[in-house]
N, C-alpha and C positions, 0 to 999 in steps of 0.2 A: 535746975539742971545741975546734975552732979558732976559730971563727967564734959571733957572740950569736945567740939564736933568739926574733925579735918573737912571741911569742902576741895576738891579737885575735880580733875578732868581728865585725868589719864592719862596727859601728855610727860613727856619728859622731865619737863622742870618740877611738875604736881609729884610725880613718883619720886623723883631724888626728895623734894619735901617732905614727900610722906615716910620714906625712911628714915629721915634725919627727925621731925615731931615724935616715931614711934621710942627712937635711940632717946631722945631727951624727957618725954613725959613717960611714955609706957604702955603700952597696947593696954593697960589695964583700964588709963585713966584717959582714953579718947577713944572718939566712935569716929572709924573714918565711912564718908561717902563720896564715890562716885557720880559725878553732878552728869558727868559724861554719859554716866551708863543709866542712872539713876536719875532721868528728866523730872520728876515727881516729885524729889526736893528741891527743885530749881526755887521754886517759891518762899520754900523756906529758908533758904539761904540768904534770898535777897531778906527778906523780912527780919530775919537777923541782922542785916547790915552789909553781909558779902556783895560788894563789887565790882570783884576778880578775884580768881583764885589760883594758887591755892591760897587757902585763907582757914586760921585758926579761929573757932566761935569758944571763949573761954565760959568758964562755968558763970561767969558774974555777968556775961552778954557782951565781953569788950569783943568786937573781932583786928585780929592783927592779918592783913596782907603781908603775904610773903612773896617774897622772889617774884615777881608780875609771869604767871603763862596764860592766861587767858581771863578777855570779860566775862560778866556771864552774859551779857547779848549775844559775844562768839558763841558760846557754849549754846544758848536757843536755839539757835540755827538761823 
């Protein structure tokens, strides 16, 4: 993996996140996904290691939890 993969949810605190990841790394070098909109990767998230998000997946597989707005069990439904 070349590139980091932002996990969110759409809510407020995921959006300020996801502003503030595009400001510091660079639209270039991250693929964001919507977990909210985009139930399909829920899987892969967790399989990465995401167990709330929003949540940075770096290129080397560390993932870092940010700011806590939701688990991804909320996020299942």
């Amino acid at each position: 993996m070349s590139k980091s993969i932002f996990y969110h949810a759409g809510c407020p605190v995921c959006i300020s996140a996801e502003h503030d990841v595009l400001e510091l790394v660079g639209a270039d070098n991250v693929e964001i996904v919507n977990i909210g909109e985009n139930k399909s990767r829920i899987s892969e998230a967790e399989n990465a290691g995401v167990k709330s998000v929003p949540a940075l997946l770096t290129p080397k597989g560390n993932v870092l939890h940010l700011n806590y707005g939701a688990s991804i069990a909320d996020v299942k439904g």
